[in-house]
C-alpha positions in Angstrom: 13.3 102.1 -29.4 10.3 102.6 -27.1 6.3 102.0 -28.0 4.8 103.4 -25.3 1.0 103.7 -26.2 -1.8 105.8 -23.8 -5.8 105.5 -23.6 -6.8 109.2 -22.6 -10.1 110.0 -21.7 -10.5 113.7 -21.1 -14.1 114.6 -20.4 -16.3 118.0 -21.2 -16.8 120.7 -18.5 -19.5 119.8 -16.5 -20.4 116.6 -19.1 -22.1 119.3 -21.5 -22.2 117.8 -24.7 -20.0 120.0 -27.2 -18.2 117.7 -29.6 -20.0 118.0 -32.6 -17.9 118.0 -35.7 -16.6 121.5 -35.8 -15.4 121.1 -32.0 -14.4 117.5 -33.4 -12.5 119.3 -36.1 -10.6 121.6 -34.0 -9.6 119.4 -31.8 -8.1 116.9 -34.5 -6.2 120.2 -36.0 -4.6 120.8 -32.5 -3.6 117.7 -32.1 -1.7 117.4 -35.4 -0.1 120.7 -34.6 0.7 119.5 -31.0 2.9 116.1 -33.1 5.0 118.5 -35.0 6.3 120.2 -31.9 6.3 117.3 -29.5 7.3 113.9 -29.8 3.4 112.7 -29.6 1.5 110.6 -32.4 -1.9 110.3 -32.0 -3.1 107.2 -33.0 -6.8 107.3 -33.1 -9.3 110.2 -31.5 -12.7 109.3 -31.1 -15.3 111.8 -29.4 -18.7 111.1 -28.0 -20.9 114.1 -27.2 -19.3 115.3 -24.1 -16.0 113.4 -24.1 -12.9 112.5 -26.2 -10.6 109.4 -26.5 -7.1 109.6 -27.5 -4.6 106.8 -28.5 -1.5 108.5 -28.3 2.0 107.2 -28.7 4.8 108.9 -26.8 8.6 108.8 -25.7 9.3 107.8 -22.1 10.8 111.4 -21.4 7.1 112.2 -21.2 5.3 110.7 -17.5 1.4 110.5 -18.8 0.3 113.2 -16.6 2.6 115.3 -18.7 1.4 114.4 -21.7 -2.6 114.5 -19.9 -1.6 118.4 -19.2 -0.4 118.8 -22.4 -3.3 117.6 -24.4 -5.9 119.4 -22.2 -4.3 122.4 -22.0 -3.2 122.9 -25.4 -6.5 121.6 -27.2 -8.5 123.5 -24.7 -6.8 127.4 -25.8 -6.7 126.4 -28.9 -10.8 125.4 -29.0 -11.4 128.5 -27.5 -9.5 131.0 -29.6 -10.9 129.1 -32.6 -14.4 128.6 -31.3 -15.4 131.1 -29.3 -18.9 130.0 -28.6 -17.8 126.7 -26.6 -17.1 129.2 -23.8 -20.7 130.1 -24.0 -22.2 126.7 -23.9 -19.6 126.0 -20.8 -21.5 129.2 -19.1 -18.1 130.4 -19.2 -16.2 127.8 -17.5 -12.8 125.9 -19.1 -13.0 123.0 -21.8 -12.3 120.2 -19.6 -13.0 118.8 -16.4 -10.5 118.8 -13.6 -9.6 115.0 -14.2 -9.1 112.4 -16.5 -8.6 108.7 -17.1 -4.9 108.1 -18.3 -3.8 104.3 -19.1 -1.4 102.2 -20.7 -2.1 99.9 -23.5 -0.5 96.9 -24.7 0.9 96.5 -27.8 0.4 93.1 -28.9 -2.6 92.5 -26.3 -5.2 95.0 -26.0 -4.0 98.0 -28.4 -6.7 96.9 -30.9 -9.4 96.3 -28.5 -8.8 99.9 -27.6 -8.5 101.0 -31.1 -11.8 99.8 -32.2 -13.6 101.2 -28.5 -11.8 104.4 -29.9 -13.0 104.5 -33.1 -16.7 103.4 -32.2 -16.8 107.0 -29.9 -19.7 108.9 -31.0 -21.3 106.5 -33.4 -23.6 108.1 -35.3 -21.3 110.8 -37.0 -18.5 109.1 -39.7 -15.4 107.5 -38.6 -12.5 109.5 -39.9 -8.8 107.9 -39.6 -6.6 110.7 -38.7 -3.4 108.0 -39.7 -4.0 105.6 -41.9 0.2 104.3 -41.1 0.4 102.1 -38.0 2.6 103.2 -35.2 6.1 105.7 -36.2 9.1 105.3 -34.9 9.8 107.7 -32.8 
């Protein structure tokens, strides 16, 4: 058995600030859909205006930047086909930036420090907990 947990910070298109709660929304459906296909749990998602956070838990058959592509590209169509006035507000650009800020956490040491910076993303909207379970198996 393997707990390998990720802090991923994927950040807007030119920092616009786009994640209000329907783009919040979407996102959160995408990446329940994305679990069911791929051995990824998403532990917490917190957005902030013009970035997201993700806690994710994955397999080691997966390097991070795989998973990094995965969740940007995947969220990002799926935004856009449900959304289709993001790409307006991006002047027509894609979802995310080129980069992003991949890192490991620590199970026993800093997963709940990162947990709670997670959840405190984009404070003045309502906390929802997409799992209320602790970590699966997987």
């Amino acid at each position: 058995m393997s707990v390998l947990l990720y802090h991923l910070v994927c950040v807007a298109k030119y920092r616009q600030v786009i994640f209000d709660d329907r783009v919040d929304r979407a996102v959160m459906e995408v990446c329940l859909e994305i679990q069911k296909r791929y051995e990824l749990h998403f532990v917490e998602i917190g957005a902030d205006g013009d970035h997201i956070h993700f806690l994710i838990q994955s397999v080691p058959q997966y390097a991070p930047t795989k998973i990094a592509h995965m969740v940007k590209s995947l969220t990002a169509r799926e935004v856009r086909k449900k959304l289709p006035w993001v790409r307006g507000e991006l002047w027509g650009a894609s979802l995310w930036t080129d980069g992003y800020f991949i890192n490991t956490v620590g199970r026993h040491g800093s997963e709940l420090m990162i947990r709670r910076y997670v959840r405190q993303q984009g404070k003045i909207k309502t906390y929802v907990v997409l799992h209320k379970d602790q970590l699966k198996l997987i």
